[in-house]
matplotlib code that plots the C-alpha trace (Angstrom):
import matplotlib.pyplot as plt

x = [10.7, 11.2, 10.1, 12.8, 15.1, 14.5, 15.0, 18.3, 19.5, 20.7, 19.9, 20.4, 18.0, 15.5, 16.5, 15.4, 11.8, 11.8, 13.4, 11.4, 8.3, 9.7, 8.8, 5.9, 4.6, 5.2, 4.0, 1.0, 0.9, 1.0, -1.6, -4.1, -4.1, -5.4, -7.8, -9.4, -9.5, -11.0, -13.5, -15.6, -13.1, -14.7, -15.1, -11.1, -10.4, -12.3, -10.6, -7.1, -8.1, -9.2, -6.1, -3.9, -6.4, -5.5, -1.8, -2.0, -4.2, -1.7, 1.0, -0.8, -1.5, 2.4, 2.6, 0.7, 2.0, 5.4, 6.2, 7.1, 10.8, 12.6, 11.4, 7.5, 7.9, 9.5, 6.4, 3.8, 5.4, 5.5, 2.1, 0.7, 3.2, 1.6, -2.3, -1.8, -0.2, -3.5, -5.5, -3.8, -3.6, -7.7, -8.8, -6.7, -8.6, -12.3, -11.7, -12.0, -15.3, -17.0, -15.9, -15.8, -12.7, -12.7, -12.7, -9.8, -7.2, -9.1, -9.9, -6.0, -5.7, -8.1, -6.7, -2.9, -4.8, -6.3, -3.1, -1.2, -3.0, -3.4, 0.4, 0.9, -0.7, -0.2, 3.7, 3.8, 0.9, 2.4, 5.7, 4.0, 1.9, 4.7, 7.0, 4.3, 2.3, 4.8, 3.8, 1.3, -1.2, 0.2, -0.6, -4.4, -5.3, -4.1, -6.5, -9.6, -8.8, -8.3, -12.2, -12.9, -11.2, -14.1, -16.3, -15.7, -15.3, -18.3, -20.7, -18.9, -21.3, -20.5, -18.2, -17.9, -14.9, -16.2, -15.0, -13.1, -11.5, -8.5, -7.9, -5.1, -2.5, 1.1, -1.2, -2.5, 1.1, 2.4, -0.8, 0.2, 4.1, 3.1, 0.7, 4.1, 6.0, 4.1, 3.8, 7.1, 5.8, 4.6, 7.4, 9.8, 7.1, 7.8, 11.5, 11.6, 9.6, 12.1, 15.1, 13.5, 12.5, 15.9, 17.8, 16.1, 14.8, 15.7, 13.4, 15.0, 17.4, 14.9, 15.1, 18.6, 18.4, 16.3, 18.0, 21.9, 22.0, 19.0, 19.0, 15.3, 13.5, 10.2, 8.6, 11.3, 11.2, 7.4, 8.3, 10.1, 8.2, 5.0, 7.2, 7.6, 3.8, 3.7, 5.1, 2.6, -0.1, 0.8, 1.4, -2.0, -3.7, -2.7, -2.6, -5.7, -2.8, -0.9, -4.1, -4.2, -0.7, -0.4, 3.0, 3.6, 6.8, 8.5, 6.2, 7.8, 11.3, 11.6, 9.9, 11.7, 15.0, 13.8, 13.1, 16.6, 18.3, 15.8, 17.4, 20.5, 20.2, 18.6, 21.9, 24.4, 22.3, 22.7, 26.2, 26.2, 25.7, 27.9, 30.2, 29.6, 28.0, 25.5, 25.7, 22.4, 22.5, 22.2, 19.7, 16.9, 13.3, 15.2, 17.3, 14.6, 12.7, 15.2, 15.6, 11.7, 11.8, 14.3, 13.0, 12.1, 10.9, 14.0, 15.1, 16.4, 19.6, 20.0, 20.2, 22.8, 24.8, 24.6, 26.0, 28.8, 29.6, 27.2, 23.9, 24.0, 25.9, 23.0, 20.6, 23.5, 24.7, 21.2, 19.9, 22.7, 22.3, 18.4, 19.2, 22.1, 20.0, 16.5, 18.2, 20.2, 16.8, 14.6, 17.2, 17.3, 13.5, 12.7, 9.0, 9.0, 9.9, 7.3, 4.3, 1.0, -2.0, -3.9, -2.9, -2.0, 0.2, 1.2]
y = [-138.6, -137.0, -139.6, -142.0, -139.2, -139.4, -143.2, -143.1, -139.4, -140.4, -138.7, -141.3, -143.3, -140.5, -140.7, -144.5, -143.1, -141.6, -144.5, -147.6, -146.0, -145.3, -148.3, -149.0, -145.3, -145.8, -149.0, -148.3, -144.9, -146.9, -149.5, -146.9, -144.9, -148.1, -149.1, -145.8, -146.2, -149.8, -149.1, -146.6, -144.2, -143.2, -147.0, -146.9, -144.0, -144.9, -148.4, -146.8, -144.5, -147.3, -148.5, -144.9, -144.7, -148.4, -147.4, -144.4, -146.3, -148.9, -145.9, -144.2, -148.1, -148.1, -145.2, -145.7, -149.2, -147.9, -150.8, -148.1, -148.6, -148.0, -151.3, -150.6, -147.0, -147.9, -150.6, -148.9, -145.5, -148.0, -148.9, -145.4, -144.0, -146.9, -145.9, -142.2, -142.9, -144.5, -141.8, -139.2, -140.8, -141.5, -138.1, -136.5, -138.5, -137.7, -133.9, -133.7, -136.1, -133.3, -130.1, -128.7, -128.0, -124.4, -124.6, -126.9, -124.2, -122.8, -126.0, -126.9, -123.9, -124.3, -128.1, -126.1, -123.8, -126.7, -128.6, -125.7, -124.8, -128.5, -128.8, -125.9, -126.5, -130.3, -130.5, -127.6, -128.4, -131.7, -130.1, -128.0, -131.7, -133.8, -131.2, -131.3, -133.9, -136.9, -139.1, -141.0, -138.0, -136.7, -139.9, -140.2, -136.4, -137.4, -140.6, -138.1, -135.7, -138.5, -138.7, -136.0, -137.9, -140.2, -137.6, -136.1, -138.8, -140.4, -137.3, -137.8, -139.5, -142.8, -142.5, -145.1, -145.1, -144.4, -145.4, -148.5, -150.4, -151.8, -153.9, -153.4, -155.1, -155.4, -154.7, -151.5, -150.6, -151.1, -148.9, -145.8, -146.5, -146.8, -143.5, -141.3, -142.7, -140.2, -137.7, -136.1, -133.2, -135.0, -137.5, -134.6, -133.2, -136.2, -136.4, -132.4, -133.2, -136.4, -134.0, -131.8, -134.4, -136.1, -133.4, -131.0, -133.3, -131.5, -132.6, -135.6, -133.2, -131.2, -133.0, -132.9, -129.1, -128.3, -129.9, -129.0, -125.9, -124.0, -125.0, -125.8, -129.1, -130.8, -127.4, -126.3, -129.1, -128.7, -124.9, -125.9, -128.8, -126.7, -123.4, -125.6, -125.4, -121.8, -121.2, -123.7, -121.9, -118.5, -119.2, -121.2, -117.9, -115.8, -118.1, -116.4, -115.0, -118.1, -120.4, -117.9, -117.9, -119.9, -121.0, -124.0, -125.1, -122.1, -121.7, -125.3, -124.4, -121.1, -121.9, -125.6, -123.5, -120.8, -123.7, -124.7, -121.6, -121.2, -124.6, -123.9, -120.2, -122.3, -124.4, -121.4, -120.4, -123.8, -123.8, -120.0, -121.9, -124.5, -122.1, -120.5, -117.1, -117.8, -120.1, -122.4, -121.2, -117.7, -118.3, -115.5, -115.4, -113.6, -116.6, -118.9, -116.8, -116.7, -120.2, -120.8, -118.3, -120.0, -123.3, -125.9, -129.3, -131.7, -135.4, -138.6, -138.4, -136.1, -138.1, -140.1, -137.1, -135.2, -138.2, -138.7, -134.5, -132.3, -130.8, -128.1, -129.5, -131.6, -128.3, -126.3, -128.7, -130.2, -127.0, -126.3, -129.2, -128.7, -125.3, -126.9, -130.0, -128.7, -125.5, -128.9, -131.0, -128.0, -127.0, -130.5, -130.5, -127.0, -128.7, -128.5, -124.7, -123.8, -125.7, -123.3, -124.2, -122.7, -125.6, -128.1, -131.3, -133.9]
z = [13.9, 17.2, 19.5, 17.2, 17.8, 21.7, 21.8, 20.1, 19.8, 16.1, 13.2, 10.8, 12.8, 12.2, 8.4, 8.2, 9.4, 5.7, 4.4, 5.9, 4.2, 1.1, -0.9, 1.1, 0.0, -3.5, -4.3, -2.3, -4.5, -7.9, -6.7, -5.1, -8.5, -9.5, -7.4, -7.9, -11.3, -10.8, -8.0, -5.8, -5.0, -2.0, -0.6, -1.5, 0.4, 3.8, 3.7, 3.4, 6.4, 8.4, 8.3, 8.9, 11.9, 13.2, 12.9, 14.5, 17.7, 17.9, 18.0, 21.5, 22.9, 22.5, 24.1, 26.9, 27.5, 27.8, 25.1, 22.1, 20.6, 17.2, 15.5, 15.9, 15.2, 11.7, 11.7, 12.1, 10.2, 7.0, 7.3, 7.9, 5.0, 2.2, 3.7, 3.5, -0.1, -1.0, 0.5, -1.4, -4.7, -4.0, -3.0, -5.8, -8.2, -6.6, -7.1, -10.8, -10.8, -8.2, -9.7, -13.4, -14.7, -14.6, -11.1, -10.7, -9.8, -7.1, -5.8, -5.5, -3.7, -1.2, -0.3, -0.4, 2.2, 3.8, 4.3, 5.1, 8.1, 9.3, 8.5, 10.2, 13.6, 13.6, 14.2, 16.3, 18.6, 18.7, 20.1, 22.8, 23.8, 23.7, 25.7, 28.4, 28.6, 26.1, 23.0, 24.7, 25.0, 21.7, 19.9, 21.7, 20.6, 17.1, 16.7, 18.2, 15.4, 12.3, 12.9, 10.7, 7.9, 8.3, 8.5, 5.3, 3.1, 4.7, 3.5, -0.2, -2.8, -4.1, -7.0, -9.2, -12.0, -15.4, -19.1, -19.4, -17.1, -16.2, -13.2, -10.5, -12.0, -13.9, -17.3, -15.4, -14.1, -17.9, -19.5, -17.2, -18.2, -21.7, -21.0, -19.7, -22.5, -24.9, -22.0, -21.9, -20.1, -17.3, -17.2, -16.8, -13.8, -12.0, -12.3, -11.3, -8.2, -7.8, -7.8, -5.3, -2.6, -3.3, -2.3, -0.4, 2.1, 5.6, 8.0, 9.1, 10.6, 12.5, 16.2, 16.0, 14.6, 17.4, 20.1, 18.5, 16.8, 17.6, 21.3, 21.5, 22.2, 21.2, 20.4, 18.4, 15.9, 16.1, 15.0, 12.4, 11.0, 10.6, 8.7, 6.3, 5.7, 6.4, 2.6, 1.4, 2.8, 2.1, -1.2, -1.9, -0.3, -3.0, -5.7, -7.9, -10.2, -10.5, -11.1, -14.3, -15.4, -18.9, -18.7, -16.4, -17.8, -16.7, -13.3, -12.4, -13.1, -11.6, -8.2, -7.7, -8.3, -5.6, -3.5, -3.9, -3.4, 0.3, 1.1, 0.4, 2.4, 5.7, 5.4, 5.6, 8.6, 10.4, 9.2, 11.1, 14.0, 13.8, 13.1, 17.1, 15.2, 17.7, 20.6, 21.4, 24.6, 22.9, 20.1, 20.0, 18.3, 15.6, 14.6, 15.0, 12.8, 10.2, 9.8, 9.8, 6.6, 4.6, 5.3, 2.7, 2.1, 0.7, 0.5, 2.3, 2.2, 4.3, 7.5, 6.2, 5.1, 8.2, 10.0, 7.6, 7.6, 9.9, 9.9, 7.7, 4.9, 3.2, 3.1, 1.6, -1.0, -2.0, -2.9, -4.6, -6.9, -6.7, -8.9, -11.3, -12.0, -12.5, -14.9, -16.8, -16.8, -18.3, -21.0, -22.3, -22.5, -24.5, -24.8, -21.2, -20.7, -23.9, -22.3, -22.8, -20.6, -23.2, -25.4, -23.0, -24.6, -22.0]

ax = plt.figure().add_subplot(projection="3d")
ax.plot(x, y, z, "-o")
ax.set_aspect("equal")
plt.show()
């Protein structure tokens, strides 16, 4: 996003970064569920990195060549969106076939850990890299670190999939529609984390953030990208009493709505800006610091709605809504709000 941000200095351009891999993510989402349920998932899950690690070569060749622009960025950030979709949707399926499930909480929240700190000093290294030494070395460092994805799915058993099975497919597609038919729970999961990405979705925003209203550059996006992990992994850390706590329903609700309300606080503070509270050329670490704390994950739209409006107004209205239409959603699904883990119903 910010080297499509340098090449154009539009933020909806950044947006269609999001966009482009959209439906390349979540078709390669639905058929990698299946594939792991039809095959070895760890064969699946080295194939799909093969191909993340090809993109991400082809990214630093670019680079280097001096032959990178807009339309192989949104290229290659399609394919690398559908193979990481597939690696996901694999690896999430291996973790239950190594670990009992008592020990499923903890395990999600060592891979929130894991992700948090990776997440963490991925996009703000790469600021500090690409402010001195550009994307090309950015890029190379990135394809010398994938090879510990290799690594440790290579050391992973085989795992073969077990019980019946369904080949990739439409029938397959139509068994796990038929499957969240009679899973209202889960169905209304999905659509809660729908509602959050959808309008929450800030960091499209975040070169032009950086570069507009915070008066930073590479490393401030960098900054900003990698707080947004910062909540991820503190909140992982410390997750013991939340692995034990029996009402999901309500755990769901209450934290997408906090979610909402941080989003909507980091979009009075960019408005604060806009306003001329505080002048780029004035911003201080305090500033800075506050928006890193309030920060959130959100949606697509955003880049669209920035350009249409300004920067801060899709963080301040999209939490806004996150709050109203997640409170709305629950309330119309009481079944939801009563789920107990210690009677589970899907």
């Amino acid at each position: 996003m910010l080297h499509v941000y340098e090449l154009t200095g539009d933020t909806f351009a950044v947006s269609m970064v999001a966009v482009v891999g959209l439906v390349p993510m979540i078709i390669a989402g639905l058929y990698g569920g299946m594939l792991a349920d039809a095959f070895d998932r760890r064969l699946v899950a080295l194939i799909a990195a093969s191909v993340t690690f090809v993109s991400t070569l082809l990214l630093a060749i670019l680079a280097w060549s001096g032959h990178e622009s807009v339309g192989w960025l949104f290229a290659l950030s399609a394919v690398n969106s559908a193979a990481n979709s597939i690696v996901g949707a694999t690896k999430s399926a291996i973790t239950p076939r190594l670990l009992p499930r008592e020990l499923l909480p903890a395990a999600a929240a060592l891979q929130g850990i894991t992700v948090g700190i990776m997440v963490m000093a991925g996009p703000a290294l790469a600021g500090v890299l690409v402010a001195f030494t550009g994307y090309a070395w950015t890029y190379s460092i990135d394809v010398v670190l994938m090879t510990s994805l290799f690594l440790g799915l290579w050391t992973l058993p085989r795992i073969r999939p077990e019980g019946e099975i369904v080949q990739p497919g439409l029938e397959s597609l139509r068994d796990g529609m038929r499957f969240l038919k009679r899973a209202p729970n889960i169905r209304l999961q999905y659509i809660l984390d729908i509602t959050a990405m959808t309008f929450g979705h800030s960091i499209a925003l975040f070169p032009a953030i950086g570069a507009v209203l915070l008066g930073g550059a590479p490393i401030t996006t960098g900054a900003l990208t990698a707080s947004i992990a910062a909540g991820a992994f503190a909140s992982s850390l410390f997750s013991g009493p939340i692995g034990r706590y029996r009402w999901h329903g309500i755990g769901i609700q209450r934290s997408i709505q906090v979610f909402g309300m941080a989003t909507a606080v980091f979009g009075l503070v960019l408005a604060a800006g806009a306003l001329g509270w505080f002048a780029p050329e004035r911003v201080d670490e305090s500033h800075a610091n506050i928006a890193l704390i309030v920060l959130r994950v959100g949606a697509l739209y955003a880049g669209t709605l920035a350009t249409l409006t300004a920067l801060w107004v899709p963080s301040l209205v999209g939490g806004l809504v996150i709050v109203a239409l997640v409170g709305v959603l629950v309330r119309l699904n009481p079944g939801f709000r009563a789920y107990d883990a210690e009677h589970p119903t899907p």
